[in-house]
C-alpha positions as YAML, in Angstrom:
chain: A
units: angstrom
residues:
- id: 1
  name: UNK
  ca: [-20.45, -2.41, 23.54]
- id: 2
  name: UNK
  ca: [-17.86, -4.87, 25.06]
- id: 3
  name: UNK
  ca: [-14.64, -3.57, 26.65]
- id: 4
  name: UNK
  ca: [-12.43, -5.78, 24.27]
- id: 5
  name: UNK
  ca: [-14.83, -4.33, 21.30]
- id: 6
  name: UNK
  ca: [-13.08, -0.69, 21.90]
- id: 7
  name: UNK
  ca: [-9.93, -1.98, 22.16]
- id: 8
  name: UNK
  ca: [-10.22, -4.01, 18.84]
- id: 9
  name: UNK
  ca: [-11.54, -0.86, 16.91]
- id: 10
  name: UNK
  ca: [-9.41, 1.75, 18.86]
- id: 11
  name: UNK
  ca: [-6.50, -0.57, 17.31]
- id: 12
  name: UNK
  ca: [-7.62, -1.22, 13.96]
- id: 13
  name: UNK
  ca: [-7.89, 2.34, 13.68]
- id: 14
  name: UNK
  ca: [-4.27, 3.34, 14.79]
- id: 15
  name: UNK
  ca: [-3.13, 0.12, 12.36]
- id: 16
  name: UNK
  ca: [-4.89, 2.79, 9.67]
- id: 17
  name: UNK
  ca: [-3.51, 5.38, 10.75]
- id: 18
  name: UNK
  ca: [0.24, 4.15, 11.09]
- id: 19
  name: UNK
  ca: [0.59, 0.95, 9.42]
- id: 20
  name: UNK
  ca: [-0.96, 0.24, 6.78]
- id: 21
  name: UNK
  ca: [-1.65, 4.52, 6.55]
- id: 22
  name: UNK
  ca: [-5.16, 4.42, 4.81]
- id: 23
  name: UNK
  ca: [-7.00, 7.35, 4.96]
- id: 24
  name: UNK
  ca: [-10.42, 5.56, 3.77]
- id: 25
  name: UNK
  ca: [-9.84, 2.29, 5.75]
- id: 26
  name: UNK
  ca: [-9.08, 5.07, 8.89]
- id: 27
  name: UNK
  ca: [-12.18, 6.81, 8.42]
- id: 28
  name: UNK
  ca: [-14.56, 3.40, 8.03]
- id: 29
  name: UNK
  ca: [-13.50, 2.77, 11.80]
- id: 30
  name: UNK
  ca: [-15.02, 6.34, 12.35]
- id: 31
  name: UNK
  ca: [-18.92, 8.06, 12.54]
- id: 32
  name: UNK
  ca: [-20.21, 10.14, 9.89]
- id: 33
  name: UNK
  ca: [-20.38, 13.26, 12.27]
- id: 34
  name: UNK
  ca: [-16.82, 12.25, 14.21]
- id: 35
  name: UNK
  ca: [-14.02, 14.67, 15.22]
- id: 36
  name: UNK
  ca: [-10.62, 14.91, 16.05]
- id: 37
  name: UNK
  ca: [-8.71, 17.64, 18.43]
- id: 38
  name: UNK
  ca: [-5.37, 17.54, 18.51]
- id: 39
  name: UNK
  ca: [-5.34, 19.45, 21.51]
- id: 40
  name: UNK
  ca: [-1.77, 21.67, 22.11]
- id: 41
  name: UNK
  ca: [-1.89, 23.28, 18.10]
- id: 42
  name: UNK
  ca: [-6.13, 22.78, 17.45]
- id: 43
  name: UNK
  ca: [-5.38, 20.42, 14.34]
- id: 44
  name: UNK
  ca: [-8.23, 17.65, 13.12]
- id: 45
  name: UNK
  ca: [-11.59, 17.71, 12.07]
- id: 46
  name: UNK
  ca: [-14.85, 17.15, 12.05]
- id: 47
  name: UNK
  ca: [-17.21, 15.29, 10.52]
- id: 48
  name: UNK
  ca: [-15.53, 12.96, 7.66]
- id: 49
  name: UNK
  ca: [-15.28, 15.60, 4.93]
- id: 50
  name: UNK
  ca: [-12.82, 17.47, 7.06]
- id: 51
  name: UNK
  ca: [-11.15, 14.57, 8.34]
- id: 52
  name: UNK
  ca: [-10.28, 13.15, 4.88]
- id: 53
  name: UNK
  ca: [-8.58, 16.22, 4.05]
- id: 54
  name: UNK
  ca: [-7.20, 16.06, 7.19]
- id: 55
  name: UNK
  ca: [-5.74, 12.03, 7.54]
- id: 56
  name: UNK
  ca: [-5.04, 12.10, 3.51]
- id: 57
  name: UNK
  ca: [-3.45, 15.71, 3.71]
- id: 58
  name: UNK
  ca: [-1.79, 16.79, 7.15]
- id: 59
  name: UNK
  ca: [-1.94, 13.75, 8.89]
- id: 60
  name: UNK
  ca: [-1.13, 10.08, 7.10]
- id: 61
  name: UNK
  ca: [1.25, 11.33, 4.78]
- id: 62
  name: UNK
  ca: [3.21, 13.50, 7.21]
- id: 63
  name: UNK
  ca: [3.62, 10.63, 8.91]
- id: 64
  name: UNK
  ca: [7.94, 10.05, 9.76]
- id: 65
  name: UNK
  ca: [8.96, 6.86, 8.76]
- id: 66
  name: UNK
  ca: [10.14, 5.76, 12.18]
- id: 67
  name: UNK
  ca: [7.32, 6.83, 14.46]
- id: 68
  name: UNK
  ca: [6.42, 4.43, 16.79]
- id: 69
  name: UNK
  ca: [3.94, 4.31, 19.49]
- id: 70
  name: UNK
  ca: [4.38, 2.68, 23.08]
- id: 71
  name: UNK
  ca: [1.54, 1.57, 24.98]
- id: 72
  name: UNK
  ca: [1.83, 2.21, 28.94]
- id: 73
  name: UNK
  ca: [-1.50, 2.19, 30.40]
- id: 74
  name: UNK
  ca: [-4.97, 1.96, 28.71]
- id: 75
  name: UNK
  ca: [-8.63, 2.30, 30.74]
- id: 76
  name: UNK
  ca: [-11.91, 1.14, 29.37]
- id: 77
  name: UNK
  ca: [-15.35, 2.29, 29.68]
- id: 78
  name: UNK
  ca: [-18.54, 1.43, 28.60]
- id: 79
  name: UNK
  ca: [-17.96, 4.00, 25.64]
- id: 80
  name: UNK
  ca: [-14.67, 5.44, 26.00]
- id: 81
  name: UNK
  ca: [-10.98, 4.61, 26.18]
- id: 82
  name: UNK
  ca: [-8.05, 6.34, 27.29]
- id: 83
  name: UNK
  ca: [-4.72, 5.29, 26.00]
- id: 84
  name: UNK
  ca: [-1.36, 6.52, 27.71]
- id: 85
  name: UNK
  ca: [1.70, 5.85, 25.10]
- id: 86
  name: UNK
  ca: [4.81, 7.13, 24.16]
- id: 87
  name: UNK
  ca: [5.26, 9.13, 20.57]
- id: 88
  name: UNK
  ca: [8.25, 8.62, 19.37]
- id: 89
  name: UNK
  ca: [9.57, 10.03, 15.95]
- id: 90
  name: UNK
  ca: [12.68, 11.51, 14.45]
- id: 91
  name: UNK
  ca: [11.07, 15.49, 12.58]
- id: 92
  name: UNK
  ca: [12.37, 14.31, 9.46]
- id: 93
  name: UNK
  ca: [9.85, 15.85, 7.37]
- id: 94
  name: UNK
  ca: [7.21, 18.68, 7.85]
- id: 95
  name: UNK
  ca: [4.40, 17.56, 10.49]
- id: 96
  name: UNK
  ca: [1.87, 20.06, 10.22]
- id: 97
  name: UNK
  ca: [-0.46, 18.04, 12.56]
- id: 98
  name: UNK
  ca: [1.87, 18.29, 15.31]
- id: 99
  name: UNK
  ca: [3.97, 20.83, 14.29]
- id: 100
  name: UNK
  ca: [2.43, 23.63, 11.84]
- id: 101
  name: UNK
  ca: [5.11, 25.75, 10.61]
- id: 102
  name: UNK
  ca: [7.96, 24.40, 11.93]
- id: 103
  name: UNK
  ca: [10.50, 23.10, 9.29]
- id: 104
  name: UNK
  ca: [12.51, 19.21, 9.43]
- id: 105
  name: UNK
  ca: [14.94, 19.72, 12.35]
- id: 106
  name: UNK
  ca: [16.31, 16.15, 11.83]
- id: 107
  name: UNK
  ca: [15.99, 15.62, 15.82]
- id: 108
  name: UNK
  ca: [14.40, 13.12, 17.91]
- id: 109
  name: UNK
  ca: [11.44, 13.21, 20.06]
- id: 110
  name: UNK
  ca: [10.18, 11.11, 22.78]
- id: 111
  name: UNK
  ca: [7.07, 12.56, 24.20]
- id: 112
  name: UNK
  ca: [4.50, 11.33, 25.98]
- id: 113
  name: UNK
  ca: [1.05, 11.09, 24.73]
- id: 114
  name: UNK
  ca: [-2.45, 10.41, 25.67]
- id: 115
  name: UNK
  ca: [-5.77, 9.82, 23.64]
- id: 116
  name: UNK
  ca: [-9.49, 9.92, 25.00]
- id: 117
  name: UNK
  ca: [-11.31, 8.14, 22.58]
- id: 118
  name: UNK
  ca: [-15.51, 7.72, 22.55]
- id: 119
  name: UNK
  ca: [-17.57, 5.71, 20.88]
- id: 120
  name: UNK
  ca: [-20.71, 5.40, 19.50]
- id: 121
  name: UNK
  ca: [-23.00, 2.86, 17.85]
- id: 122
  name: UNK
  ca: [-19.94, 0.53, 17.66]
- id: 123
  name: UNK
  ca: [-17.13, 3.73, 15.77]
- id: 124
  name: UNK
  ca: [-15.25, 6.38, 16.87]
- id: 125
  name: UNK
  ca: [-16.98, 9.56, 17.70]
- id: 126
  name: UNK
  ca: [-14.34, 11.53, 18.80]
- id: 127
  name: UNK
  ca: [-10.51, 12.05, 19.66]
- id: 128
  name: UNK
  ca: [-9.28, 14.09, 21.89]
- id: 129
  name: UNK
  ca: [-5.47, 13.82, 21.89]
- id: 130
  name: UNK
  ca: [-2.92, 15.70, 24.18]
- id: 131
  name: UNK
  ca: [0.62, 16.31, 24.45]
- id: 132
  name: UNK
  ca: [3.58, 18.23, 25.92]
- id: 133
  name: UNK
  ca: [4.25, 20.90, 23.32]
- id: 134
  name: UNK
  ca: [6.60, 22.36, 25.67]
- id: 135
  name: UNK
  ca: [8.63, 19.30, 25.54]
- id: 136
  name: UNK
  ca: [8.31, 18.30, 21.70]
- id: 137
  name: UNK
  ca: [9.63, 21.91, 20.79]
- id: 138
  name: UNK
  ca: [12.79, 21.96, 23.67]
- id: 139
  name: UNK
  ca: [13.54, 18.52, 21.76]
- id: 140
  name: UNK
  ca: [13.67, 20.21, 18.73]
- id: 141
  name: UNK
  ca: [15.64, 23.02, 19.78]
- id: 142
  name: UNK
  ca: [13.20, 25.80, 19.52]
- id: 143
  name: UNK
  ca: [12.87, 26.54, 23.13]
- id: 144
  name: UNK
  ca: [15.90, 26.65, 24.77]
- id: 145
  name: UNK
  ca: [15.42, 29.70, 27.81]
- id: 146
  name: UNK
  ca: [17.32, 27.16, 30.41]
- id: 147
  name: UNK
  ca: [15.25, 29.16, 32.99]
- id: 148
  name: UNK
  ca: [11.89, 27.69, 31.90]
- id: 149
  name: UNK
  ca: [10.63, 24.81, 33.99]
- id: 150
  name: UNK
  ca: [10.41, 22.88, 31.09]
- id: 151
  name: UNK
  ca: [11.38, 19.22, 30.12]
- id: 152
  name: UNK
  ca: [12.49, 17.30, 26.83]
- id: 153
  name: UNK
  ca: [12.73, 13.44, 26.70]
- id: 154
  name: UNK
  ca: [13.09, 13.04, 29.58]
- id: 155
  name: UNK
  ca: [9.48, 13.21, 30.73]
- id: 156
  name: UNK
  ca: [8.70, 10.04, 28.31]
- id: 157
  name: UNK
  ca: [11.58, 8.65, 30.26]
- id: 158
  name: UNK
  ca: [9.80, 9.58, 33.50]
- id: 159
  name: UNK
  ca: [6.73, 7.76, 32.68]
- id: 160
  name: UNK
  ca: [8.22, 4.75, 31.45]
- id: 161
  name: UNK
  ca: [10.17, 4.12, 34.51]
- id: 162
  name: UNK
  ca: [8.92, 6.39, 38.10]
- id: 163
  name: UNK
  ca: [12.32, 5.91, 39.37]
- id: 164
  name: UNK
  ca: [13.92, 8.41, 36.35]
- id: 165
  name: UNK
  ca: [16.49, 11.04, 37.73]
- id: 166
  name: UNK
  ca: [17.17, 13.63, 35.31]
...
């Protein structure tokens, strides 16, 4: 498959997800037997059953209404792609893909994010998604132990711009 190929369906499959916020048009994008690991809290699925439960359920509709998602670097394989962003979203609501459990704290987060994505037979096969927990929950106020080598927005800030200086 083409390089600009992933690219195209790697984006019309985020457009699903956080645009337009279809859970069937999300899932066309996707293989019958595909899976998605939201690393830090083990949210997802697998296979499309699960992950319509999961997009139309925990995921899509959970969704704040000002997330946004900054591209910084993106590398392309024959099969796979890895995308490098910043997630950006005020916890206005319950999140129980990212956050299970945790009530609305009305903050903001700035996190970075990054998502290996492979292919197969021209959909996604899987997603493996990872982020600084650590950081999410100190910029929601739920770890605050000053002693911890741990870092809020600023680390989005970091890899937006090497020269940051908290």
């Amino acid at each position: 498959m083409p390089q600009l190929d992933l690219s195209r369906l790697w984006e019309e499959h985020t457009k699903h997800e956080f645009a337009t916020r279809d859970t069937e048009a999300t899932l066309a994008t996707m293989t019958e037997d595909a899976y998605v690991n939201h690393i830090p809290v083990m949210t997802g699925g697998r296979g499309k059953d699960e992950l319509r439960v999961f997009y139309s359920g925990l995921f899509i509709p959970c969704m704040p209404p000002d997330t946004k998602l900054t591209p910084i670097s993106r590398t392309v394989g024959n099969d796979q792609l890895v995308d490098e962003m910043i997630f950006s979203f005020t916890h206005s609501q319950e999140m129980p893909w990212m956050l299970p459990g945790v009530p609305p704290t009305q903050r903001r987060v700035e996190v970075p994010l990054v998502a290996i994505v492979h292919f197969r037979e021209g959909k996604l096969q899987h997603e493996h998604i990872y982020w600084d927990q650590a950081s999410v929950l100190k910029q929601l106020g739920l770890l605050t132990d000053e002693k911890l080598p741990v870092f809020g927005a600023e680390t989005a800030q970091k890899v937006v711009d090497p020269q940051f200086r908290s």
